[in-house]
N, C-alpha and C positions, 0 to 999 in steps of 0.2 A: 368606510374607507380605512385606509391602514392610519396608525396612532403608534408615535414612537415609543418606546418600551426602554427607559437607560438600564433597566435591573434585570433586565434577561442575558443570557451567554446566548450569542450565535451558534457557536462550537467549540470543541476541545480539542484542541490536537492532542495525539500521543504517539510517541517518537521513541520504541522501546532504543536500549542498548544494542549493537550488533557487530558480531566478530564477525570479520568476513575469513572464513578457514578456507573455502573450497571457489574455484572459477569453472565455469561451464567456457568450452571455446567457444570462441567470438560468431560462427556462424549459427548456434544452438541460443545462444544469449540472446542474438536479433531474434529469433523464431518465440523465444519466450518473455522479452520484454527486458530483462538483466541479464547478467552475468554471474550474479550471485546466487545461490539455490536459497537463501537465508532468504530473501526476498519477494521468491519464487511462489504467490498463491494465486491459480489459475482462477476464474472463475466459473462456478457449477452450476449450471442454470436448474436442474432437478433439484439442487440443495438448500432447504430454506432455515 
């Protein structure tokens, strides 16, 4: 069975820095999840 562990990390966040310089319009934003291109990483299902 499972056995609790206090000395392991679950996970790590990382929260880079982010200028938001540029906006996508509000209909292109819904289609791609933001508004910000900064933010913007589709995912590639070929790309491992």
């Amino acid at each position: 069975m499972y056995t609790s562990n206090d000395h392991m990390r679950l996970a790590r966040a990382y929260v880079p820095f982010q200028i938001f310089s540029k906006r996508w319009e509000p209909m292109e934003g819904l289609l791609k999840g933001t508004i910000f291109p900064e933010l913007y990483f589709p995912y590639r299902k070929d790309k491992r």
